[in-house]
C-alpha positions in Angstrom: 98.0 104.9 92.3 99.8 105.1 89.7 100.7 108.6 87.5 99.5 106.9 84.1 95.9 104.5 84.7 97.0 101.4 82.8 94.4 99.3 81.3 94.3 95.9 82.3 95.0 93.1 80.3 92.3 90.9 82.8 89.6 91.6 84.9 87.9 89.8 87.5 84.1 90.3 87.2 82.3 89.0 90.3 79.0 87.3 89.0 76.8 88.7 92.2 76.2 91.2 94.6 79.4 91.8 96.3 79.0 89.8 99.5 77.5 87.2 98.1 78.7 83.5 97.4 78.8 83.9 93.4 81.4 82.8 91.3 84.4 85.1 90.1 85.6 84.9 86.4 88.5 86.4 84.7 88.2 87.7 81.1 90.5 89.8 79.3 89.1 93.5 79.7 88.6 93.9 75.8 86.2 91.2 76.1 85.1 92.8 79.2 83.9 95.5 77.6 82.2 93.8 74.8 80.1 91.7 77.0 78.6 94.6 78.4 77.8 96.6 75.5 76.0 93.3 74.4 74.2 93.4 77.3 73.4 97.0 77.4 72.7 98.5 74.4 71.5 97.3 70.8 73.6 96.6 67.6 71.1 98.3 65.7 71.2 101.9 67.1 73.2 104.6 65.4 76.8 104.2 66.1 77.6 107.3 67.4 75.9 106.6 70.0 77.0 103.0 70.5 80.9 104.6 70.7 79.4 107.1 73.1 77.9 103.9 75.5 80.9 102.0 75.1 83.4 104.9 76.2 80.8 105.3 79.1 81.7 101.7 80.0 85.0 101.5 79.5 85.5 104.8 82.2 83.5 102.8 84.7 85.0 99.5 84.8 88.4 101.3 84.8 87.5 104.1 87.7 86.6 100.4 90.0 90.2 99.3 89.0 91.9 102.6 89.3 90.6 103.5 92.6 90.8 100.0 93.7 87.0 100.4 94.6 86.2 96.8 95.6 90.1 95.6 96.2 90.4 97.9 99.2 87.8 96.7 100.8 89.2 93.0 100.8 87.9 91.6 97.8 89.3 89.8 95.8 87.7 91.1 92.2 87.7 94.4 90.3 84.1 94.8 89.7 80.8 92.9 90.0 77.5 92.2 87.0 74.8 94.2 89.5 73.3 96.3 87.7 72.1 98.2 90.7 75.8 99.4 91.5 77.6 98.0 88.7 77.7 97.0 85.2 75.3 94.4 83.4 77.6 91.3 82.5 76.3 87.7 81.5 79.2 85.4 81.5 79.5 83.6 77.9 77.1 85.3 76.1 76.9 85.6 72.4 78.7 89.2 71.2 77.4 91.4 68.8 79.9 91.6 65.6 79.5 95.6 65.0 79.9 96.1 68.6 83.2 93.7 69.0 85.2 95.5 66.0 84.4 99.3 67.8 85.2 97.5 71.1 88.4 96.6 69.3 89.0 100.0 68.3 88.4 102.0 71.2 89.0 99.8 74.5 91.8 101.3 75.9 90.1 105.0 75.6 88.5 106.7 78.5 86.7 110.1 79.7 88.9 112.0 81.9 86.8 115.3 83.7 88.8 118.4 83.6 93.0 118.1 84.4 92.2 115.2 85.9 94.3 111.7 85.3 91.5 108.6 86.9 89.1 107.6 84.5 85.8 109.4 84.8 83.4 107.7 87.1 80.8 108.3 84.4 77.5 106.4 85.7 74.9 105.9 83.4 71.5 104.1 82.8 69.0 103.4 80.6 66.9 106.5 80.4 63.8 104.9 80.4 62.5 102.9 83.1 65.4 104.9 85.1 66.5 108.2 84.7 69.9 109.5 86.1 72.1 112.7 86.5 75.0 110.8 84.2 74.3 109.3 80.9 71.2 108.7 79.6 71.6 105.1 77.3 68.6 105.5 75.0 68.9 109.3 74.9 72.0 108.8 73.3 69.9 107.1 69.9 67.9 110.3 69.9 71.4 112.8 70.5 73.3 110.7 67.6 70.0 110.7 65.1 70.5 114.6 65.7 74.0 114.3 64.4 76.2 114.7 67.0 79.3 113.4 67.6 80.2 110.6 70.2 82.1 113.3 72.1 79.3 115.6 71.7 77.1 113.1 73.2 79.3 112.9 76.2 79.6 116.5 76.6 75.7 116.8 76.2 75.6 114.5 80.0 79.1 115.3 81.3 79.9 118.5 80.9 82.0 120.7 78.3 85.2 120.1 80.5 85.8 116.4 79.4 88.3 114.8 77.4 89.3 111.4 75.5 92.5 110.0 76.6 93.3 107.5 73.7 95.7 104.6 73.3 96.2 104.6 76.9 98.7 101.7 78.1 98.1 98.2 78.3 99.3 95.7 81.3 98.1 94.3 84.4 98.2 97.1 86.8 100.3 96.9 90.2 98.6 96.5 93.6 97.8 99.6 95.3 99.4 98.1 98.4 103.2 97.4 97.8 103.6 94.9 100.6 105.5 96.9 102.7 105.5 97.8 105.9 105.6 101.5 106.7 106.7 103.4 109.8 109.3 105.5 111.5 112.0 105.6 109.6 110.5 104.2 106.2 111.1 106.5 103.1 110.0 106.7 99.4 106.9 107.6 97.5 104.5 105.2 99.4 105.2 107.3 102.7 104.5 109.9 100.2 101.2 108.4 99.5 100.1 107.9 103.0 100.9 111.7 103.5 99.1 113.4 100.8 96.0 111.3 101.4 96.2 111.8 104.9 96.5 115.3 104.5 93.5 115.5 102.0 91.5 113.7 104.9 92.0 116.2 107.3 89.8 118.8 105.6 87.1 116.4 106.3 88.1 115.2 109.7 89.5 117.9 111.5 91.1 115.8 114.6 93.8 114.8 112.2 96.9 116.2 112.1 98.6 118.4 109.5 102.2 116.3 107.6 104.2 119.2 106.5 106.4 118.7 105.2 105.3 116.4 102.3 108.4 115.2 101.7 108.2 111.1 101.4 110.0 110.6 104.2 107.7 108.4 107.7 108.9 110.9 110.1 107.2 111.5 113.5 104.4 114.0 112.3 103.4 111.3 109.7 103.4 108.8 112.7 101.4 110.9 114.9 99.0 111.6 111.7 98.5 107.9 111.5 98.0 107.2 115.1 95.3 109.9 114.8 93.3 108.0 112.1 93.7 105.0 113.3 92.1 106.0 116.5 89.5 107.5 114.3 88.7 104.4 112.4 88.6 102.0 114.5 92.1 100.7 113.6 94.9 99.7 116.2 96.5 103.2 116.6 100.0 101.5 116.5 101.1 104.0 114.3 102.0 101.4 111.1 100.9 101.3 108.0 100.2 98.0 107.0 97.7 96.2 104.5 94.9 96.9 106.4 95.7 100.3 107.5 97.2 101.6 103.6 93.4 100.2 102.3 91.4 102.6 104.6 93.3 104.9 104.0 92.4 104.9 100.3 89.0 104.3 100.8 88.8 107.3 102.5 91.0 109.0 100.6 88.9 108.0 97.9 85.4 108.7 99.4 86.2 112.6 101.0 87.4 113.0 96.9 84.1 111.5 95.5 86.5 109.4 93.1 83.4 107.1 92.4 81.3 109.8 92.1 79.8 112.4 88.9 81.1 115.2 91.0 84.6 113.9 91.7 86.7 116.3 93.3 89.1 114.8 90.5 93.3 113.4 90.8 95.9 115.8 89.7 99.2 114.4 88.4 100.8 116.0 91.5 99.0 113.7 93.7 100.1 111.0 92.2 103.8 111.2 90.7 106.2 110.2 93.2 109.6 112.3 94.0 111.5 109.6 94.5 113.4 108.1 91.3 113.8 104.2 91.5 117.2 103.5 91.1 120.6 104.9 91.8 123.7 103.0 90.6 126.9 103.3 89.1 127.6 106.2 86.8 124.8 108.3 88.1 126.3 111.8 90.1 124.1 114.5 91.8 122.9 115.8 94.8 121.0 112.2 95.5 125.1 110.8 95.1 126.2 112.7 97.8 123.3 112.4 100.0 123.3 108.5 99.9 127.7 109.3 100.4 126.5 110.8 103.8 124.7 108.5 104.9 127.4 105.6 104.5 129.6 107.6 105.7 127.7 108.1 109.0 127.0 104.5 108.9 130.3 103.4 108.6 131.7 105.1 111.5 129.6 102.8 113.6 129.3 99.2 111.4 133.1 98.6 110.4 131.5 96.0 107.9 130.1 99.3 106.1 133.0 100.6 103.7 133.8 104.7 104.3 133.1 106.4 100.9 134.7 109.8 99.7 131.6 112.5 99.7 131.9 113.6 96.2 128.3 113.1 94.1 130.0 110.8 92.2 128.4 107.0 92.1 131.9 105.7 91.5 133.1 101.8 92.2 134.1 102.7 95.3 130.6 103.9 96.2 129.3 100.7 94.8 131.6 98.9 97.0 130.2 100.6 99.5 126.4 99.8 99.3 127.3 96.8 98.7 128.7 96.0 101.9 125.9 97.7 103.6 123.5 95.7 101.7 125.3 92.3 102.8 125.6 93.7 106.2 121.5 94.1 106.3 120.7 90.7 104.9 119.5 92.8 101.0 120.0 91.7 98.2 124.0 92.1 96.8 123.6 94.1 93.6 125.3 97.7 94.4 122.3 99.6 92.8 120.1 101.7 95.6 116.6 101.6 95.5 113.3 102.6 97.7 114.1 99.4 100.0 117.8 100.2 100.1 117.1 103.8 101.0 114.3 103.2 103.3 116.9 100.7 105.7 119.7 103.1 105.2 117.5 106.2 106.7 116.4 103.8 109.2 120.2 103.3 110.0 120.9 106.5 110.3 118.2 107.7 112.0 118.7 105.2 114.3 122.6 105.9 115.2 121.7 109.5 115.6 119.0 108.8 118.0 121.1 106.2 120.2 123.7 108.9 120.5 123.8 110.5 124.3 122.3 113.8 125.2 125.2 116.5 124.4 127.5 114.1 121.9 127.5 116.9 119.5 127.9 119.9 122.0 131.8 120.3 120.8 130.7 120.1 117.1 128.4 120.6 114.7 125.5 118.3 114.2 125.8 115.8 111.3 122.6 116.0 108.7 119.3 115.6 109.9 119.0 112.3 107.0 116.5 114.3 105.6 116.3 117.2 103.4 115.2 120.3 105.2 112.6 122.7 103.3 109.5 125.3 104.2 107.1 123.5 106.6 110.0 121.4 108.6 110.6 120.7 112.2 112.9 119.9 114.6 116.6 119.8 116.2 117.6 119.8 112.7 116.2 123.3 111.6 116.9 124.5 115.3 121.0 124.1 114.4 120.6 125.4 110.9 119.2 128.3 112.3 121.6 128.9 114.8 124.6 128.0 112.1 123.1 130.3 109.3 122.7 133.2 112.3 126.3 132.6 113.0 127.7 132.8 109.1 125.6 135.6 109.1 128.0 138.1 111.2 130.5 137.4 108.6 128.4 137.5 105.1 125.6 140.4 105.9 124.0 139.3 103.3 122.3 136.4 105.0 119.7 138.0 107.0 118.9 137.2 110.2 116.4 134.3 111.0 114.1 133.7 114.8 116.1 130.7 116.6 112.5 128.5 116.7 113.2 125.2 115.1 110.3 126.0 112.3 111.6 126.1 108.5 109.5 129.2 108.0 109.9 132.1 105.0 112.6 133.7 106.8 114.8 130.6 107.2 114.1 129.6 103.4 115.7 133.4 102.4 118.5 132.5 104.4 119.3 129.3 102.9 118.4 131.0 99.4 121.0 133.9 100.4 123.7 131.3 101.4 123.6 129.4 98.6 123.9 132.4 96.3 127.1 133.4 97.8 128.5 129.9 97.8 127.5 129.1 94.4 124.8 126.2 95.8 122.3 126.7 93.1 118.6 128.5 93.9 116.6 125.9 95.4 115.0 126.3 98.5 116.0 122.9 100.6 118.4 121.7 102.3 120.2 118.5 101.7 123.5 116.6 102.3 125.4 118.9 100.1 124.2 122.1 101.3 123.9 120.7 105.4 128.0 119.9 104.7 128.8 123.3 103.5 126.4 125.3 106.0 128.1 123.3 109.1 131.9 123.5 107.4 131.7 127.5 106.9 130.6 127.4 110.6 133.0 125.4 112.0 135.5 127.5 110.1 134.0 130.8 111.4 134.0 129.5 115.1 137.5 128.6 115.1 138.3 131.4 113.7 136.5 133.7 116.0 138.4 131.9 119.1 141.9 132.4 118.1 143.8 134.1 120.6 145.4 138.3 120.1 148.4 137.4 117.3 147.0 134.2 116.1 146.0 133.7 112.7 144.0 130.3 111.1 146.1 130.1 108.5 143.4 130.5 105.4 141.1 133.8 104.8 137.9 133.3 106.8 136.1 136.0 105.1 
């Protein structure tokens, strides 16, 4: 899901219940919208409360796209004309003139509940023959005769907590589903995806596993988590996220949230925005730089088609040469820029070198980085040797206090790295990345050797 619903320039209105044989048409979503109102409600009632139907409708239609309510299940349109589940649509009908120039005006507008970013599943009917909990269509003649405001009409059935977005952006919306593969090894904010929804499931299913933590990256926790609901919903537990799996996962996801629901748990933007940027190419510098330096680095040791780069956060030509190489090396496309495909097959590479390493390769030296940055909630080998390493610095800079040897990136570990990277002017956040995992394991080595020089020796630099 997107961070920002975009409002489609199309939508594909099934003319029939969902499984049945009707046609599908496609109509721009302006006209849409029109067609509805048409079908709905009366030219001749007040338009206040025309406004107030029409923003109603508009929420609807766009919470089925959002949420990619009938999409996810395998279909292959955006919303269907029952009027038992959907909206009323007639295709080709004649379109009231009063009701086409508000339509014009307000289209792209929707009720959003609360903080929340989807459009507002706001269900209605026609508050006669059928009364509901949402909006109430002919009791909105009555509310506007009164005087009140379209927005005052939807607070009267929605609540005092809603809001207009207005203008919102126009396009044709990008599939939920990316077309990619995930699994081990995959990286990027569609592994970060899998893992917040995942998570948010487990409240409601409890044999699921905890990801923590949620850090974009398919590591064996998310695996394990996926295995689990696979097994759950009758899915081939392979531990893969493919088409089918990804669209479960959101109707579920979707479902345990009430997304097409009045009482929607509701989105927040930090479900959605991804913490991964796009694109990384020449000119750019950073701690993002240096981490994708590592990796190459790493990488070339072992593919002498990979050119060594110099580890210095600066996207330079000689880094570009470098991914590059890698990229015609792993049959991608030749442009020198890095993005979530070019960083998802280099963390695979790595990954993989690391793995295929024999038991005890490193026992002379210190481990190289884990591939992926280390904060509160991770596991593994990786934290196991930073604890040990910052536990070692430690006798040396006091200030660093002490941290249990237990391979968890608990409170105490995150103080440590916070107290290291005071002292070696490493900034204030509480991760570990390439940068940090390179300074950490260089002070160390540095310590060591200096701790096993022999009475009368010296290092030849001050260790302290």
């Amino acid at each position: 899901m997107p961070a920002t619903p975009i409002v489609p320039e199309y939508i594909t209105v099934h003319l029939g219940p969902p499984d049945s044989q009707a046609q599908n048409v496609t109509v721009p979503f302006a006209d849409y919208i029109k067609n509805v109102a048409s079908s709905e409600i009366f030219p001749t009632w007040p338009e206040n409360a025309i406004r107030a139907n029409i923003y109603a409708q508009v929420s609807f239609a766009l919470n089925r796209v959002y949420t990619s309510y009938y999409r996810s299940r395998g279909y292959d349109f955006d919303i269907t004309n029952s009027i038992a589940i959907d909206q009323s649509f007639f295709n080709n009908r004649d379109i009231f003139e009063n009701i086409s120039k508000i339509v014009d005006e307000i289209f792209n507008d929707y009720i959003v509940k609360g903080d929340s970013i989807e459009p507002f599943f706001a269900a209605y009917c026609d508050g006669r023959e059928l009364q509901c909990e949402g909006l109430e269509q002919w009791g909105t003649v009555a509310l506007a005769e009164e005087g009140l405001t379209p927005y005052e009409i939807l607070q009267y059935y929605y609540g005092n907590d809603i809001n207009i977005v207005t203008n919102a952006p126009v396009g044709q919306p990008v599939a939920s589903w990316d077309g990619r593969t995930l699994a081990y090894g995959s990286i990027g904010n569609s592994v970060q995806q899998v893992q917040i929804r995942l998570n948010r499931i487990s409240k409601n299913f409890s044999a699921l596993p905890k990801i923590y933590p949620v850090n974009g990256v398919f590591d064996r926790s998310t695996e394990d988590a996926v295995r689990a609901y696979q097994a759950a919903f009758s899915l081939e537990p392979d531990g893969i996220v493919g088409k089918d799996t990804w669209y479960s996962i959101q109707r579920t996801y979707n479902a345990v949230k009430r997304l097409n629901d009045l009482a929607s748990e509701g989105l927040s933007r930090d479900e959605v925005s991804g913490i991964f940027d796009s694109i990384l190419e020449e000119g750019d510098s950073g701690a993002e730089v240096y981490e994708l330096q590592y990796l190459l680095s790493l990488i070339s040791e072992y593919n002498n088609v990979v050119e060594a780069v110099t580890l210095d956060g600066i996207f330079g030509a000689d880094t570009r040469r470098s991914v590059e190489s890698f990229q015609r090396s792993y049959g991608l496309d030749v442009n020198g820029r890095v993005n979530i495909p070019v960083w998802d097959r280099l963390y695979r590479e790595y990954v993989g070198i690391l793995e295929s390493l024999p038991e005890g390769y490193f026992e002379s030296t210190t481990l190289p980085y884990p591939g992926t940055v280390l904060r509160l909630g991770s596991e593994g080998a990786g934290v196991l040797a930073l604890q040990e390493y910052l536990n070692f610095i430690g006798n040396t800079y006091t200030d660093i206090p002490r941290v249990d040897e237990d391979g968890i990136f608990g409170v105490g570990t995150q103080a440590a790295v916070l107290a290291y990277k005071s002292i070696f002017g490493l900034g204030n956040e509480p991760i570990v990345g390439a940068t940090a995992w390179e300074s950490i394991t260089s002070t160390y080595r540095d310590l060591f050797d200096g701790s096993r020089v022999s009475s009368g020796q010296f290092p030849g630099y001050n260790i302290e």
